[in-house]
C-alpha angles and dihedrals in degrees: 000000000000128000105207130188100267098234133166123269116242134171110277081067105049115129101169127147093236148348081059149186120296119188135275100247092040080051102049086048091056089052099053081040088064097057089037145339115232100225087037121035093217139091119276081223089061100035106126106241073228106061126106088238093058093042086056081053101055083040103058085038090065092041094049090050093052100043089050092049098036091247123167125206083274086088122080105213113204131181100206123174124220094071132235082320096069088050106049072071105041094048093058088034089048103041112040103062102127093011124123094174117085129252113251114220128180119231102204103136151356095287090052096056085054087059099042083050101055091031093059079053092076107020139009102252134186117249100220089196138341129220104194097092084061090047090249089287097131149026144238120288102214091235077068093059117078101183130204119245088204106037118122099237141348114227131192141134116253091212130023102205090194102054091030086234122155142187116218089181139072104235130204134024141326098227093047113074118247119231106183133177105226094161090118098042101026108132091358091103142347106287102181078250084187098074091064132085105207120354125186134201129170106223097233101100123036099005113035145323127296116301106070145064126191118224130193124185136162120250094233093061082060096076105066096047110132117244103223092072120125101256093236090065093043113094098207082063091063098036085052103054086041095244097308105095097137127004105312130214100266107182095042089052086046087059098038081057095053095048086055093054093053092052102057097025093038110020100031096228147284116320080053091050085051094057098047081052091052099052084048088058106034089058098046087044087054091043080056098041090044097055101074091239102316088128129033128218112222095207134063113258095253102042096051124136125248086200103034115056102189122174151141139253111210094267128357084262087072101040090055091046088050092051107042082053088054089050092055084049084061093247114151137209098006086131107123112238111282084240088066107006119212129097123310121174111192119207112196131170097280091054114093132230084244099060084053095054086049095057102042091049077049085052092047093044090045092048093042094054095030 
């Protein structure tokens, strides 16, 4: 086994799950926001939710969204709090007023049966297909996906972090609106975001840290919501009051702003984003693929993530030996989720191509001396 130089773990190698790795320069910029903000002379931590500086925010937040994805005014952006999790209750709670069909959902991870859980809280729905009798290793053909032409909504999540499982694909028909749960893949590459109806994404992986989720919704879903909603779970409340109903998380929506602003002035947007992801997957998958199964992939080969690298060592000996040696690299967050175990290195937007490199030449060098 190797022996490596115990070092400390620092951000350019940071493989967690989420909340995961910015980027250096939007980093640099929330640090000298903390001591002071340049328009403003004042802490983003101490910035008033009321003031002009923080309307222009939402503002250009909205604008920069919509610009990425291609979005017209037709679309309602909101910055809510309460994550993915929120969501998997105000989608049911927001859609089904005056339907007598049932919801599909897909069941393909460990995020989707969260969503399946608090959603049969509130309606019987229909599960178009379930993944656990694959253990969750694969995803839906479309020849396994007979789709209504009168349910209320189709529901599924575009990426499953846990598994590393990943649609390339936009699923259902044209004529059901689409919910789905980006929070893992939003930004990270185009998506044809106009073919949904509402799409939600918590900010904690590839946009900014915990505190914020993006929704999008069409304005035409707006109009069947039941009234008797808490405002609180009522969109129109929050489009209303322009994402700032109660007090709002400032500095996450600060951050979430500046990561917006690196990916279309520094990055040039997201088709170029797309192509940096895929370089960072495509060299960890071949680091799997060339090490004679030395390491095991956890997802079938066309349904991989381009976000969530998941794999297997040959017994859990091994895995904690793996990843008590990454550790001493100075490699963070490659722990497996505690639902499957294992080793997982996520590669979201703020981790560079280089860190990559570094940990597939560490899983070489682990297999070779192992």
């Amino acid at each position: 086994m190797p022996t490596p130089t115990a070092i400390n773990p620092n951000n350019a190698l940071n493989f967690s799950g989420g909340p995961g790795a910015l980027p250096q320069v939007v980093l640099t910029q929330v640090q000298a926001a903390i001591q002071n903000v340049p328009e403003v002379g004042l802490s983003i931590l101490g910035i008033s939710h009321r003031s002009d500086w923080f309307a222009a925010i939402v503002q250009e937040l909205e604008d920069n969204i919509r610009a990425l994805l291609g979005l017209d005014k037709t679309y309602h952006v909101l910055f809510l709090q309460g994550g993915a999790t929120q969501q998997f209750s105000m989608v049911p709670m927001s859609l089904l007023a005056g339907k007598t069909q049932l919801p599909e959902y897909l069941h393909t991870g460990y995020w989707s049966k969260k969503a399946l859980f608090e959603a049969r809280r509130i309606t019987p729905l229909r599960v178009l297909w379930d993944g656990e009798p694959h253990g969750f290793s694969c995803l839906p053909r479309d020849e396994e996906l007979a789709f209504s032409a009168d349910a209320p909504y189709l529901h599924y999540i575009s990426n499953e972090t846990v598994e590393g499982l990943q649609f390339n694909r936009v699923l259902g028909r044209d004529d059901v609106p689409r919910v789905c749960d980006m929070s893992s893949d939003f930004l990270s590459k185009p998506c044809e975001a106009e073919r949904f109806s509402l799409i939600y994404a918590h900010a904690q992986k590839n946009i900014g840290p915990a505190g914020v989720t993006v929704v999008l919704i069409r304005d035409e879903l707006l109009h069947n919501i039941p009234d008797n909603l808490p405002g609180w779970l009522d969109y129109r409340s929050h489009i209303k009051a322009h994402s700032n109903y109660n007090t709002p998380p400032v500095f996450a929506m600060y951050v979430v702003l500046l990561i917006t602003r690196w990916l279309r002035q520094d990055i040039g947007g997201l088709a170029n984003m797309a192509l940096m992801n895929e370089q960072k997957a495509a060299a960890l998958y071949a680091a799997l693929d060339e090490s004679h199964g030395f390491y095991r992939g956890r997802a079938a080969k066309g349904d991989r993530s381009l976000m969530n690298v998941a794999f297997n060592l040959q017994n859990e000996q091994q895995e904690r030996a793996f990843l008590a040696a990454s550790r001493q690299a100075g490699f963070a967050g490659l722990s497996g989720h505690r639902a499957v175990g294992g080793v997982r290195a996520s590669i979201y937007n703020g981790l560079e191509l280089s860190a990559v490199t570094q940990l597939t030449q560490f899983m070489r060098d682990f297999a070779q001396k192992a």
